[in-house]
C-alpha positions as CSV (number, residue, x, y, z in Angstrom):
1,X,-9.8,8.2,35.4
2,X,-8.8,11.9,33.9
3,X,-9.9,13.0,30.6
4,X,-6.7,11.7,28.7
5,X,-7.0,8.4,29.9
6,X,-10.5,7.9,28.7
7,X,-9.8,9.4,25.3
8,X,-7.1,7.2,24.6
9,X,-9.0,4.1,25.5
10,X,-11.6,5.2,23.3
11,X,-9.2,6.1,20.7
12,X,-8.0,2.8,20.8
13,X,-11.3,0.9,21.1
14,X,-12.4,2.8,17.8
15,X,-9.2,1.7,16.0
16,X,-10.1,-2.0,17.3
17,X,-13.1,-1.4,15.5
18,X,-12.0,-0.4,12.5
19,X,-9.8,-3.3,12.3
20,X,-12.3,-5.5,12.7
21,X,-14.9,-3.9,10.1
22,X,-11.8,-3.9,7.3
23,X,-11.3,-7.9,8.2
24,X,-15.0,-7.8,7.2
25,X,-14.6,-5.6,4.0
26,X,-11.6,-8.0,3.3
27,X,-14.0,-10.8,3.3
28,X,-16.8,-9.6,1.1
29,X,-14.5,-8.0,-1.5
30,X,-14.0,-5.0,-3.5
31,X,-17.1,-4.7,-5.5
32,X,-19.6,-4.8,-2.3
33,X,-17.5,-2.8,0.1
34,X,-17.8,-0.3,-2.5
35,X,-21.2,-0.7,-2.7
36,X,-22.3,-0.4,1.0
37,X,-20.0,2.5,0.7
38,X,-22.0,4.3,-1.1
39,X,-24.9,4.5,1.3
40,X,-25.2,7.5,3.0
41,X,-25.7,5.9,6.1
42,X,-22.0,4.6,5.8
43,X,-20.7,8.0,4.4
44,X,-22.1,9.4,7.9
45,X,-20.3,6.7,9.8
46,X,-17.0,8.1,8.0
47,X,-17.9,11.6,8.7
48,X,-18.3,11.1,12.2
49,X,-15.4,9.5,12.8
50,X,-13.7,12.2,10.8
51,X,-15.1,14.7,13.7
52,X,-14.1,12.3,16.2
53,X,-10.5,12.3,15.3
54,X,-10.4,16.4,15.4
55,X,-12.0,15.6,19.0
56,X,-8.9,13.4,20.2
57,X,-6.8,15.5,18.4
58,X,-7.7,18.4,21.1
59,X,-6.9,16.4,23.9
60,X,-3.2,15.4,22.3
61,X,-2.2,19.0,21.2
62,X,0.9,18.6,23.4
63,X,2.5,15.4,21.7
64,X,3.1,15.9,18.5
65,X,3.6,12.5,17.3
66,X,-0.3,11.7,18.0
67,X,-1.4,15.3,17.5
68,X,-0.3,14.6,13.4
69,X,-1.7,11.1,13.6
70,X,-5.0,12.4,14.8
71,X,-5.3,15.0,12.4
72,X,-4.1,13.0,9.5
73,X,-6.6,10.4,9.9
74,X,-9.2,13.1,10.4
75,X,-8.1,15.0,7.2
76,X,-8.0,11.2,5.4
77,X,-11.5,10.3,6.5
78,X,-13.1,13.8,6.1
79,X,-11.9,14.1,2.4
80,X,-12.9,10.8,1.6
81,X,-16.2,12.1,2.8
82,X,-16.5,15.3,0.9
83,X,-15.4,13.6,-2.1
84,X,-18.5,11.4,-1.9
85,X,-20.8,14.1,-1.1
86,X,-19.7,16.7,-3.5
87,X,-17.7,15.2,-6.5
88,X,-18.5,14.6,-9.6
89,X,-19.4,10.4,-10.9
90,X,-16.2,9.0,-12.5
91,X,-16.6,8.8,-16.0
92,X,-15.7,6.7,-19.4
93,X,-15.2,7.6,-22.6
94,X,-14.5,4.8,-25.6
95,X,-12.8,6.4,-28.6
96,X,-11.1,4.6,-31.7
97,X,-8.4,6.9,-33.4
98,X,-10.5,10.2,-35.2
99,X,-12.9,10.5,-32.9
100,X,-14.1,13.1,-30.1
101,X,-15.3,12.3,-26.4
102,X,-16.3,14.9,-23.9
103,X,-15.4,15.0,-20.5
104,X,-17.1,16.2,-17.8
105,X,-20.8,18.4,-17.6
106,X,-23.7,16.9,-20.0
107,X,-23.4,15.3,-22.8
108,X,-24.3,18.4,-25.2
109,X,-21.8,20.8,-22.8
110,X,-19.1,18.6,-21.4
111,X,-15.9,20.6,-20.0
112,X,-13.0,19.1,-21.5
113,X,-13.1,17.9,-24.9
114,X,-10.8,14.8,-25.9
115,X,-9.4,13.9,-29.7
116,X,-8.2,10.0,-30.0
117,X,-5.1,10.9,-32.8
118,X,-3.4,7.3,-32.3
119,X,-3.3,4.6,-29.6
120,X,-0.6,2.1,-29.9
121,X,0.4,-0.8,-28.0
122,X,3.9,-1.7,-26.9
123,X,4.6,-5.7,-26.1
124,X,7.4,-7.5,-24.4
125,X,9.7,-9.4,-27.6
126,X,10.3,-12.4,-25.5
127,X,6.6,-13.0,-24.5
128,X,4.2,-11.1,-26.6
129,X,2.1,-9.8,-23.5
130,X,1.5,-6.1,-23.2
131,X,4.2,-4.2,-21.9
132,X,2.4,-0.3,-22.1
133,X,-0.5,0.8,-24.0
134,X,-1.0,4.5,-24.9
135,X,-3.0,7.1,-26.4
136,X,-2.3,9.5,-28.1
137,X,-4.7,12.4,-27.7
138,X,-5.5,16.1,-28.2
139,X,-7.2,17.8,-25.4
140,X,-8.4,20.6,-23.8
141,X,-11.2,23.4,-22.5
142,X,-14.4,22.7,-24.7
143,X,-15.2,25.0,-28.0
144,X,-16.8,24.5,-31.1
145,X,-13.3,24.2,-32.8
146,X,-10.4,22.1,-31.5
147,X,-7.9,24.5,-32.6
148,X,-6.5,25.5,-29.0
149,X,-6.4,21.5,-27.9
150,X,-3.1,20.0,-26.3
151,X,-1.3,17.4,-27.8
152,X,-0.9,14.6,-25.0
153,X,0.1,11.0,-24.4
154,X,-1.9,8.9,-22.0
155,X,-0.7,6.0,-20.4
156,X,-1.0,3.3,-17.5
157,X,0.7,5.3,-14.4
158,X,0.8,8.5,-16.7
159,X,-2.8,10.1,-16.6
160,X,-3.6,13.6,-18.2
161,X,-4.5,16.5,-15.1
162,X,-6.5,19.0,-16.9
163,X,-9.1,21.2,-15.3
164,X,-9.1,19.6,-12.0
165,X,-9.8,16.4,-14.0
166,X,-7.4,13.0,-14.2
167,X,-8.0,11.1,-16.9
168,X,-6.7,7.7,-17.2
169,X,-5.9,4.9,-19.1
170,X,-8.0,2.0,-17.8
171,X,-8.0,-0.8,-20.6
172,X,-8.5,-1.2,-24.6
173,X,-10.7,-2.7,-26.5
174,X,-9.5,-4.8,-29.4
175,X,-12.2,-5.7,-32.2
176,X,-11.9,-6.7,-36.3
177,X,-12.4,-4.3,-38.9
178,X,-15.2,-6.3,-41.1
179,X,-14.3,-4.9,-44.3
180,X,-10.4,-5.3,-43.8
181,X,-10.2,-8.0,-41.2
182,X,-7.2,-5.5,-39.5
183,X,-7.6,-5.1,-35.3
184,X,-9.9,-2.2,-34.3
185,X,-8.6,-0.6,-31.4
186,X,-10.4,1.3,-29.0
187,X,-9.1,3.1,-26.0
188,X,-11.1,3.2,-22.8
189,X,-10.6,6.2,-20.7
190,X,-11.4,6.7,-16.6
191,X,-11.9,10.5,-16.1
192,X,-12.1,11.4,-12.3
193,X,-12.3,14.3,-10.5
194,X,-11.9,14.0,-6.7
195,X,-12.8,17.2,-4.7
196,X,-10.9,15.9,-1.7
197,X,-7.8,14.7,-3.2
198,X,-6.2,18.0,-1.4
199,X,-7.2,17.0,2.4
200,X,-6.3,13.7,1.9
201,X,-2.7,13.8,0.5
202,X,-2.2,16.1,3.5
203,X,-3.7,14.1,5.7
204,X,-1.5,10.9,4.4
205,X,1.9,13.2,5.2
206,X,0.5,13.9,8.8
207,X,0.5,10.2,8.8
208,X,4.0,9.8,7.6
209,X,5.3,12.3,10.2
210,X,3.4,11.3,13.4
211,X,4.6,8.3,12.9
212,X,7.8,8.8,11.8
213,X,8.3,11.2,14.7
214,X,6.7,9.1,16.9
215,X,9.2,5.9,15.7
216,X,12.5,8.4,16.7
217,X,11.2,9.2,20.1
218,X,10.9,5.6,21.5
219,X,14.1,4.3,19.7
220,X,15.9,7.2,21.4
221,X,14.1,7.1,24.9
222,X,14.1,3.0,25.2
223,X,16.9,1.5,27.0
224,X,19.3,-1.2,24.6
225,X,20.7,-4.0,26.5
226,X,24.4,-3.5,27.5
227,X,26.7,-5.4,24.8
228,X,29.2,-6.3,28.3
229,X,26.8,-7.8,30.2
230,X,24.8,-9.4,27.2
231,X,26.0,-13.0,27.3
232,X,26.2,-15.3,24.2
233,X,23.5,-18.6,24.0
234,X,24.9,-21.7,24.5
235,X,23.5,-23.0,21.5
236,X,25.2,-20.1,19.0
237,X,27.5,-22.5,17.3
238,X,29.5,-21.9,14.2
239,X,27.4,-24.5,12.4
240,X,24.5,-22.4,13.2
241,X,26.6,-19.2,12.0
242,X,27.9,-21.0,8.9
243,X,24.0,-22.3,7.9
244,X,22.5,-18.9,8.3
245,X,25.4,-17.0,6.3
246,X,25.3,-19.8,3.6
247,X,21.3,-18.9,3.5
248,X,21.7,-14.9,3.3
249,X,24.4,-15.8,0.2
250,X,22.2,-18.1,-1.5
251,X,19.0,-15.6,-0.6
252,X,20.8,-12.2,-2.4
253,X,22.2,-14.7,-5.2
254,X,18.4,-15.2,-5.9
255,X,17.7,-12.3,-5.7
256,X,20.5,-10.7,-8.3
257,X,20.0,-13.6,-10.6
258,X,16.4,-12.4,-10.8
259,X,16.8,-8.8,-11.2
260,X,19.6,-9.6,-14.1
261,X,16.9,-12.2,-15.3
262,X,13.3,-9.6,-15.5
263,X,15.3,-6.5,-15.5
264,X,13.5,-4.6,-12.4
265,X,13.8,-5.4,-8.6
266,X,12.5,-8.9,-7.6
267,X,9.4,-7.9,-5.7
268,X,6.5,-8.8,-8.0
269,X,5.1,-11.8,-6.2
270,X,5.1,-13.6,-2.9
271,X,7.9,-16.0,-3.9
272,X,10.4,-12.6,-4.4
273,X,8.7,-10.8,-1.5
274,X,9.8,-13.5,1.1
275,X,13.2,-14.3,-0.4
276,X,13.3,-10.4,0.1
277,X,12.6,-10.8,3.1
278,X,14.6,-13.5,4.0
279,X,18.0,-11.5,2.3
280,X,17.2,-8.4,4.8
281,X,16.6,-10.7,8.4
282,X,20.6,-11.1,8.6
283,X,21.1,-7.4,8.5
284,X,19.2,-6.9,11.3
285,X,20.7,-9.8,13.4
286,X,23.7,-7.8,12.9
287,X,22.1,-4.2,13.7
288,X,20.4,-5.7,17.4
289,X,23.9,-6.9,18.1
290,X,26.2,-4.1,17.2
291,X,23.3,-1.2,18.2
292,X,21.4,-2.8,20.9
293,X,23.4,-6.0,22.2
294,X,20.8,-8.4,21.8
295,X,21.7,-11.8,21.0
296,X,18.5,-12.7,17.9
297,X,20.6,-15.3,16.1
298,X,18.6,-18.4,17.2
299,X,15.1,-16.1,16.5
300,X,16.7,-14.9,13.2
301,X,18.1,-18.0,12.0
302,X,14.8,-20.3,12.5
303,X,12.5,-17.5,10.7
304,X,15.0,-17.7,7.3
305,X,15.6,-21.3,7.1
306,X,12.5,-22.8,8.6
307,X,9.5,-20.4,7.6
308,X,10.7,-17.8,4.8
309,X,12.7,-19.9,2.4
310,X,10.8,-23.2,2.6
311,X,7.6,-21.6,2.5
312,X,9.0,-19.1,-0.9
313,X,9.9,-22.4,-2.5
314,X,6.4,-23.8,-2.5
315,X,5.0,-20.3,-4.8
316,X,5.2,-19.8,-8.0
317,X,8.8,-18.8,-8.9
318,X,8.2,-18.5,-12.7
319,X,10.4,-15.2,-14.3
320,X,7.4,-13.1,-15.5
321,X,7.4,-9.4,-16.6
322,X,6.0,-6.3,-14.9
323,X,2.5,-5.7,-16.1
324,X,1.8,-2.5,-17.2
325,X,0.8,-0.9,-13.6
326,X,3.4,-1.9,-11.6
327,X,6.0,0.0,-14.0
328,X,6.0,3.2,-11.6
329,X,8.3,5.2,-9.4
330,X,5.8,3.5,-6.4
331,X,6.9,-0.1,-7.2
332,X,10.0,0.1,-5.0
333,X,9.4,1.8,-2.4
334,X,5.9,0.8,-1.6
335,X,6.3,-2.9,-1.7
336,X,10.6,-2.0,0.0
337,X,8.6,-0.7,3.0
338,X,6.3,-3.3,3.6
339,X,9.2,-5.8,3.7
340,X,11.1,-4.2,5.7
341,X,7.9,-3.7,8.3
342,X,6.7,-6.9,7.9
343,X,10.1,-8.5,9.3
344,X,10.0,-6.2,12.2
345,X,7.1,-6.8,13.1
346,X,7.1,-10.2,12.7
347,X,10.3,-10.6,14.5
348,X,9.4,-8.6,17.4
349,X,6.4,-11.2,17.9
350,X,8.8,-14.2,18.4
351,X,10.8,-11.9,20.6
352,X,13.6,-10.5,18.9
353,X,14.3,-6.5,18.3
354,X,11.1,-5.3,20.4
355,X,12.6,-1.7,20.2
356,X,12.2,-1.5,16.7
357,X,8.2,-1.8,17.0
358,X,7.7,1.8,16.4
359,X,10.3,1.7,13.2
360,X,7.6,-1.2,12.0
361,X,4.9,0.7,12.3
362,X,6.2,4.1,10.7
363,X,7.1,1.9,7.4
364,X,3.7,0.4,8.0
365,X,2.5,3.4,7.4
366,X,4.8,4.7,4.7
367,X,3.8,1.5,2.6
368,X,0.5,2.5,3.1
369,X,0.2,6.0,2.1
370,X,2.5,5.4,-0.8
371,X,0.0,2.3,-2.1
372,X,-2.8,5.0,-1.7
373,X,-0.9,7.6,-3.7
374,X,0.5,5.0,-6.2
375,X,-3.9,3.9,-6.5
376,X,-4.6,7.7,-7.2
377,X,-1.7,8.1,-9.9
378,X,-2.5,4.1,-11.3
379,X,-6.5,3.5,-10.9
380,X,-7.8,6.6,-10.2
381,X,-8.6,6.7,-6.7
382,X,-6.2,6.3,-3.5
383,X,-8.7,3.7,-2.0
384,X,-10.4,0.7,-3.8
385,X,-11.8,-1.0,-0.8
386,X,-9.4,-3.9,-2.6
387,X,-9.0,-6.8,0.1
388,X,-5.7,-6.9,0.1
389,X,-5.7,-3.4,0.9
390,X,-8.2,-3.8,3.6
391,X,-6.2,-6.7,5.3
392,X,-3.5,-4.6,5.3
393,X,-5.7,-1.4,6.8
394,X,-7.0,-3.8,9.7
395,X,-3.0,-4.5,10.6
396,X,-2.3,-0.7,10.3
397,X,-5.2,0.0,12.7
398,X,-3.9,-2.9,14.7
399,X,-0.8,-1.9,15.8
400,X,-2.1,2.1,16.0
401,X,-4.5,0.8,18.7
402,X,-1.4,-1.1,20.3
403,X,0.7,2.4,20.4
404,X,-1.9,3.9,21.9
405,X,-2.9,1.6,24.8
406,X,1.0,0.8,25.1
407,X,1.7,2.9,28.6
408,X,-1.4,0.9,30.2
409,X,-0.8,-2.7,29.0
410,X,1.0,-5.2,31.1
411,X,3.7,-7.3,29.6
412,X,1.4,-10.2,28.6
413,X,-0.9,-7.9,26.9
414,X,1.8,-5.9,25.1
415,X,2.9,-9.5,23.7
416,X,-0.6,-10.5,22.8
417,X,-1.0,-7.9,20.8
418,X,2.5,-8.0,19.1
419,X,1.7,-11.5,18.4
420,X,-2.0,-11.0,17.0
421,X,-0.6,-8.0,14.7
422,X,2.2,-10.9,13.1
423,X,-0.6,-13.3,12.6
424,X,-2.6,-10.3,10.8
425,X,0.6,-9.5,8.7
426,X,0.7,-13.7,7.9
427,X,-2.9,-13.3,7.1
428,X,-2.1,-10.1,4.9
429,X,0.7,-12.2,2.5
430,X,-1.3,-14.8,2.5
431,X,-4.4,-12.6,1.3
432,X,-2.4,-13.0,-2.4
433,X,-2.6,-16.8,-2.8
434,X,-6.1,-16.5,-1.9
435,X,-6.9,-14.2,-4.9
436,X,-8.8,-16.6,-7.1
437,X,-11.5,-16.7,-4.5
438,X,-11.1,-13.2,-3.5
439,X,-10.1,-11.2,-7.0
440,X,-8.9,-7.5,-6.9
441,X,-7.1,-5.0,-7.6
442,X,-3.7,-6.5,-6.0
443,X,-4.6,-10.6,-7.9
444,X,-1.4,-10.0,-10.1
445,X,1.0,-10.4,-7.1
């Protein structure tokens, strides 16, 4: 067995692993993964596979596609490190409208100074709940005087980037004057400053392109069946047709009634997310027809009208508004590519549009690194150890072991593993009904 052959099956028996170990983060939750996290012992273990990605990375400097991956994930990993090792503590600072706050450096010394001038609240008229909160501050480079500070506006999904520092707003405060009996507002603020924010975001592009580039190569090298020799089933029926058409109608009815109804796109929870879903499958029926003569009515048809739609109608369908953190240029296209990837992916287990794998896996991917960069821009940091974020991590790593042990699987074992990655995607959905026993970050959905 040659050098390349071992590396890859190393590779690939590392990413197993780290599938396995985010299951197991998945399963404890946010607040102890971060914990263990913390030990040095398991910033080593992130370090070191950090080094062994630039390893790999040597023996694949003649494919690009895994060259990028390789580096990316090394460049992910290794910032994540260094920010552990060498950043500053996040910080917090509770201010009620007058009032100064320091940020950064001790407390007699701190290097950004912050003025709370007004924070005001802004709530949805039909419902009363909390559409934005902001604050309304002056900021900038400590001194004794605040006559040089910056008027700025903090907000959820808008933080303040001042001297290498982000400063967020996490939550409010809302108390009683005792004299007056009038609310007392005070605004919370996260203030981070994350030394390896630069080697990550490049690492998360490297991502985006490997696999990306990686996606065009097999599309264009795979063989399509040939539309003339591609015989219609017996069992394609216009009833069949007329059923599944009548479904894609009623599923983008839905879903137009309930953008004209909230007033954003309809993917806030798992009822819109697989009526989404369920609205795109017919497009791609048409696309494995027209582009690659494959028949996948039958496949196509049963997935819509006997798992997606059934299954949307037993969630919660109520017409609620976006909460303050999923009002961000991230909303669509994070949660777009994820549906589009999911129904791939899922489709290619039961058979149906296997050359389309790689396209799966690049939105995969892009879903990911956009929900990392949408974390960094929303919470303050581009990984919360969240379960739903590790569930969907184990199916990333998944399907990046699969892609690398591809060439030297069998048919059955290429199958197993397509249908193990659909289960982990069923597993991932289903990760957000199984919030209340789980909470984090994503428990809104």
């Amino acid at each position: 067995m040659n050098a390349r052959a071992i590396s890859t099956r190393v590779a690939a028996a590392v990413l197993l692993a780290g599938a396995a170990a985010s299951v197991a983060f998945a399963c404890c939750g946010a607040e102890k993964s971060l914990d263990f996290m913390k030990y040095y012992a398991a910033i080593g273990t992130v370090g070191a596979l950090a080094a062994m990605c630039l390893v790999a990375a040597a023996f694949t400097w003649r494919r690009p596609a895994v060259l990028a991956f390789h580096l990316g994930l090394a460049l992910v990993l290794g910032g994540w490190t260094y920010n552990e090792l060498a950043g500053p503590r996040d910080g917090w600072v509770r201010l009620r409208a007058g009032q100064y706050g320091g940020v950064g450096g001790v407390e007699a010394k701190p290097q950004l100074l912050l003025r709370l001038e007004e924070f005001k609240i802004d709530r949805w008229p039909d419902t009363g709940t909390v559409r934005q909160y902001t604050s309304r501050v002056k900021a900038g480079p400590y001194a004794d005087t605040d006559d040089g500070l910056e008027e700025r506006e903090i907000s959820v999904n808008h933080p303040l980037v001042m001297g290498g520092w982000w400063i967020y707003q996490s939550s409010f405060e809302e108390l009683q004057n005792p004299h007056t009996g009038e609310p007392l507002y005070f605004t919370i603020l996260q203030c981070v400053k994350d030394v390896g924010l630069p080697f990550v975001s490049l690492g998360g592009a490297l991502l985006i392109l490997g696999a990306l580039w990686y996606a065009f190569r097999k599309f264009r090298t795979s063989k399509p069946r040939n539309p003339e020799t591609s015989k219609p089933r017996n069992f394609e029926t216009s009833k069949l047709r007329i059923l599944y058409s009548l479904v894609f109608l009623g599923a983008i009815a839905m879903l137009v009634h309930r953008t004209l109804a909230t007033g954003h796109p309809p993917m806030q929870n798992m009822y819109e997310f697989l009526m989404c879903m369920a609205a795109f499958i017919p497009v791609l029926t048409f696309v494995s027809a027209k582009v690659d003569g494959e028949d996948t009515l039958l496949v196509d048809a049963l997935l819509t009208t006997v798992v997606l739609m059934p299954v949307a109608f037993f969630m919660d369908g109520s017409v609620k508004r976006l909460m303050p953190a999923l009002q961000s240029p991230f909303f669509v296209p994070h949660v777009g590519a994820y549906v589009v990837g999911y129904v791939l992916l899922v489709r290619a287990a039961l058979g149906a549009g296997r050359r389309l794998v790689p396209a799966g896996f690049f939105l995969l991917t892009l879903g990911l690194v956009l929900g990392a960069a949408w974390g960094k821009v929303c919470w303050g940091h581009w990984w919360q150890f969240d379960p739903k974020e590790m569930w969907s991590l184990a199916t990333w790593l998944l399907y990046a072991a699969y892609f690398h042990l591809e060439a030297r699987l069998s048919r059955r074992g290429r199958n197993v593993f397509l249908v193990v990655g659909a289960v982990m995607v069923i597993l991932t959905l289903t990760w957000i009904n199984l919030s209340r026993i789980f909470t984090g970050m994503h428990s809104y959905a």
